[in-house]
C-alpha positions in Angstrom: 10.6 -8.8 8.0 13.4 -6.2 8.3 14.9 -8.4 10.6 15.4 -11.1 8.7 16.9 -9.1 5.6 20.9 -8.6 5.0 22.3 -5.3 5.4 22.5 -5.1 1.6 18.8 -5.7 1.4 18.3 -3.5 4.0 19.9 -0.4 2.3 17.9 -1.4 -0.9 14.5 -0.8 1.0 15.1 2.2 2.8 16.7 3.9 -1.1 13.4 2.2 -2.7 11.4 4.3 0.0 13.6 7.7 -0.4 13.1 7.3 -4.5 9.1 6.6 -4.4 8.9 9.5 -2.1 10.5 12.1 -4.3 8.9 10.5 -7.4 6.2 8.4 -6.6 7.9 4.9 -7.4 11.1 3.6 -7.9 12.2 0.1 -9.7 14.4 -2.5 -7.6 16.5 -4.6 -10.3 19.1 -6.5 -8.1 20.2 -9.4 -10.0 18.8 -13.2 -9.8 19.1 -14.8 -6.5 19.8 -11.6 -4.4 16.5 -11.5 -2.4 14.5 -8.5 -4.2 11.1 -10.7 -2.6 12.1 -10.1 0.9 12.8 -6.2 0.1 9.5 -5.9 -1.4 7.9 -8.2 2.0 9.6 -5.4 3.9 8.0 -2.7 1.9 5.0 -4.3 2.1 5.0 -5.0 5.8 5.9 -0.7 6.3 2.7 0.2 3.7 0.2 -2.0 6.0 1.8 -0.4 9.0 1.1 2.8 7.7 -2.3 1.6 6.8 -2.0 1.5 3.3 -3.7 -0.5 0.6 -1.4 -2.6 -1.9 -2.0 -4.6 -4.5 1.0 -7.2 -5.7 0.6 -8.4 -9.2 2.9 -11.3 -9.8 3.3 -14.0 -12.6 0.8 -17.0 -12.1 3.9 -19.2 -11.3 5.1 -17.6 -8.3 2.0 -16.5 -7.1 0.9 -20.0 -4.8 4.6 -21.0 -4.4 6.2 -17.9 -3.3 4.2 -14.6 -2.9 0.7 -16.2 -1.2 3.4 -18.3 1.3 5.8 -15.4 2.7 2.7 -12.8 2.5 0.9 -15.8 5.1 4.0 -16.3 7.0 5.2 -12.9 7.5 2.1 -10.6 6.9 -0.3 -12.8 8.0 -3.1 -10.1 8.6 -2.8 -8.0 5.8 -5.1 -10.0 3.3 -8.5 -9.6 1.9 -10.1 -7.7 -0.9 -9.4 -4.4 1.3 -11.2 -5.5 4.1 -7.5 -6.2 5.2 -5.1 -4.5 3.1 -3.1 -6.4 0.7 -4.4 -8.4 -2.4 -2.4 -10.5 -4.8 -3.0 -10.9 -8.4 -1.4 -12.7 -11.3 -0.3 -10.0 -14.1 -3.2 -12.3 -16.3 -5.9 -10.9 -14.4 -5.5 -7.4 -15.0 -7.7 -8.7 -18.0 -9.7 -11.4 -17.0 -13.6 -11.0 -17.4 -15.7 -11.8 -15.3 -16.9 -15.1 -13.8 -19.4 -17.1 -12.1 -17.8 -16.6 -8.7 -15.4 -13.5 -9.6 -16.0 -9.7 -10.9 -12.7 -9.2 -11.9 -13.0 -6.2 -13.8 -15.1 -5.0 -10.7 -12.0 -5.5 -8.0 -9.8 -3.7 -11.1 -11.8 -1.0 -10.7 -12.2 -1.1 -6.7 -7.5 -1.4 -6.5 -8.1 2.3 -9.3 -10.4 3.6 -6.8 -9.2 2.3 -3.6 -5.4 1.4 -3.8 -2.8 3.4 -2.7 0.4 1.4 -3.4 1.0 -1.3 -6.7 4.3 -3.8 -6.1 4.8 -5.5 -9.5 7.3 -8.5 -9.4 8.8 -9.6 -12.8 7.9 -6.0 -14.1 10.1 -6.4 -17.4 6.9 -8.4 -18.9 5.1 -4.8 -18.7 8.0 -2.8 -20.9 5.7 -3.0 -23.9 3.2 0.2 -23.2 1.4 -0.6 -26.0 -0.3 -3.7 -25.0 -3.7 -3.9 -23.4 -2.3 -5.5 -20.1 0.2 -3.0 -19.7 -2.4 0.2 -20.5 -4.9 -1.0 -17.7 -1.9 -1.3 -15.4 -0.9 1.9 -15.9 -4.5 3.3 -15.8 -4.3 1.7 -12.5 -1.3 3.0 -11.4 -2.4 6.6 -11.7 -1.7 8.2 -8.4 -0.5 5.6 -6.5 3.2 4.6 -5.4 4.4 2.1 -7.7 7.2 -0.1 -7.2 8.5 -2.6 -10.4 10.8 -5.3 -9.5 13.0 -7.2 -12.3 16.7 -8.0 -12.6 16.3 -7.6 -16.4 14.7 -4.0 -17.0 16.9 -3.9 -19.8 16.6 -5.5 -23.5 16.3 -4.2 -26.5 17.1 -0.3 -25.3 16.9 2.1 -23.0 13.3 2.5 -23.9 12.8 -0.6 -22.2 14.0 1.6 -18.7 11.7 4.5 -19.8 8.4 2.4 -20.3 8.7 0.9 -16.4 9.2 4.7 -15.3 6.6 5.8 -16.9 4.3 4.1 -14.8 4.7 6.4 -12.1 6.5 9.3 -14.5 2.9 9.2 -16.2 4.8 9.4 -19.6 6.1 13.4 -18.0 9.0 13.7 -20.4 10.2 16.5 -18.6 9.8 14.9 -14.7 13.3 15.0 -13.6 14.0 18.6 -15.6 15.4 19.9 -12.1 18.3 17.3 -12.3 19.0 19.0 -15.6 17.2 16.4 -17.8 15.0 18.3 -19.7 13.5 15.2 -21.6 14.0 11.9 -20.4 13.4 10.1 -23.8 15.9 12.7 -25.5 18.5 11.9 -22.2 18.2 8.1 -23.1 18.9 8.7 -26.8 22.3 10.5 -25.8 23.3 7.5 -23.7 22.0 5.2 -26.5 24.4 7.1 -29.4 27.2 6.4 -26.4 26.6 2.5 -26.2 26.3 2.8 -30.1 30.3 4.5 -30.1 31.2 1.9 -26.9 30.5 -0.7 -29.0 31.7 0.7 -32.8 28.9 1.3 -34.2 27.4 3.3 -36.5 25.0 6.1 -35.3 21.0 5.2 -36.0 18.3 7.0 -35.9 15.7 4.9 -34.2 17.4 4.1 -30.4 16.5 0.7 -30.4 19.3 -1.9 -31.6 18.5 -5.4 -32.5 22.2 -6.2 -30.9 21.8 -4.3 -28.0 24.5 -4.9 -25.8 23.1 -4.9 -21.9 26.8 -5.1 -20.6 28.0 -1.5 -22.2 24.5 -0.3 -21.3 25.2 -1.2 -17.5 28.7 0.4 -17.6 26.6 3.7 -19.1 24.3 4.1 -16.9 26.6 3.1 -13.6 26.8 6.6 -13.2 24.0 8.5 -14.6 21.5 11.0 -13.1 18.5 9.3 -14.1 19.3 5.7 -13.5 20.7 6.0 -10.1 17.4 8.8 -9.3 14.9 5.9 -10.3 16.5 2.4 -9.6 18.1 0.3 -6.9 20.1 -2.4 -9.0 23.1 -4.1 -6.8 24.9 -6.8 -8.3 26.5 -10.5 -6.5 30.0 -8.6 -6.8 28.7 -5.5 -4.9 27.0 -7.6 -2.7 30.3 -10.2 -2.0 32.1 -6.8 -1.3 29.2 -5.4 1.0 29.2 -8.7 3.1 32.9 -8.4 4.0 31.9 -5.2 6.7 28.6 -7.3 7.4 27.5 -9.2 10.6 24.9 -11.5 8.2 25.8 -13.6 5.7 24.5 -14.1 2.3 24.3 -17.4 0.6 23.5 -17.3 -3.0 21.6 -20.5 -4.7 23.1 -22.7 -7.0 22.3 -23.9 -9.9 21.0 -27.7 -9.5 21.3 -30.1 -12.0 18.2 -31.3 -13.9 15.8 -33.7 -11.9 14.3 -35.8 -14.0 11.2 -37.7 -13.0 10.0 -41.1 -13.9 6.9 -41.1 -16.2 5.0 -44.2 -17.3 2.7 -44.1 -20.7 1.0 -47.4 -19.5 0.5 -46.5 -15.7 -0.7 -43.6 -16.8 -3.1 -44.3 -19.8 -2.9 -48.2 -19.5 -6.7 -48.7 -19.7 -7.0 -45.9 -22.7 -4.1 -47.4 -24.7 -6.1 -51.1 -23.8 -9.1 -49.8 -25.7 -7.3 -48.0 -28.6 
């Protein structure tokens, strides 16, 4: 794989890999359309050749169309319910029961047991802790690298950020106290009063705005301790830039006007409509 990959996406793996080794996971939240599936093939593709188990939980969507192809085309021994080493799952079946031809809650328990690396792609749908799905991935998680891929970790507050850490922080509030952050949730309220003055308003209590401006948070946290220990996030300017002293070059995907497909009520249910 790492042949394939720009030099952009190149740097982005090997800082993912620094991160998770200091801490134990890292989050990769390059913006839409700039590849983060090919860094996390690459990370994959280094955790089998180390001989690591990995489980990739995706969203049902992408899971045939994307993930199950490029794993096939460019991993194409690494499958199988550790009897190879990488499995794929949609986020849903974190809490599926069981069926006639599946133990799901079985193989949940076999990836807590047996895993030693999670890959989540679309990982903002796991910022609320609270929910079921997001407790039995995080009881899953439990000593095992953990990477979280989404170009939107960001929504209604910095807590959104915090909640994807703590999957590999295990909710330590005090994890990066040698960087001088003593408490990571009382570090993101500081830089939440600062978007608060950035953007005129009034001071609140409770951190979480309901007109949270993402575009002040970004220019916060551009140079903060924590964000730039934790997370890989490269935008298309930074990456426009980066290709100018590149050899490769990246072509971003455009938007494509609606296709709309022709649909017929009587080819469709003639017979049925017949007897009605």
């Amino acid at each position: 794989v790492y042949r394939i990959l720009s030099d952009y996406q190149r740097d982005g793996y090997r800082q993912l890999l620094h991160i998770a080794g200091k801490y134990g996971g890292a989050l990769l939240c390059d913006g839409v359309g700039l590849g983060k599936t090919f860094i996390a093939l690459m990370l994959i593709e280094r955790l089998v050749y180390e001989r690591k188990r990995v489980a990739v939980f995706v969203p049902k969507s992408t899971r045939d169309a994307i993930w199950e192809v490029l794993i096939k085309q460019y991993i194409p021994n690494a499958r199988g319910l550790f009897g190879n080493l990488v499995v794929i799952y949609n986020h849903t079946d974190l809490l599926r029961v069981a069926t006639h031809d599946r133990d799901f809650p079985a193989e949940m328990d076999q990836i807590r047991d047996q895993c030693d690396a999670i890959i989540v792609d679309e990982a903002h749908h796991f910022r609320n802790l609270s929910s079921k799905r997001n407790q039995k991935l995080f009881e899953l998680a439990a000593n095992k690298l953990v990477f979280l891929l989404t170009a939107t970790p960001i929504n209604n507050s910095l807590f959104d950020l915090q909640h994807l850490m703590e999957f590999f922080t295990r909710r330590d509030d005090n994890r990066y106290a040698h960087l001088g952050i003593n408490s990571i949730r009382g570090h993101l309220i500081q830089k939440e009063k600062a978007i608060e003055a950035m953007m005129g308003m009034a001071e609140s209590e409770e951190a979480v705005m309901a007109d949270f401006d993402v575009v002040a948070a970004e220019r916060i946290l551009r140079d903060d301790t924590l964000f730039r220990e934790t997370v890989v996030q490269r935008s298309r300017a930074y990456v426009r830039k980066r290709e100018q002293f590149s050899e490769t070059t990246v072509e971003f995907p455009e938007r494509q006007p609606p296709n709309v497909g022709g649909y017929s009520l009587k080819e469709t249910y003639g017979r049925l409509l017949g007897e009605l």
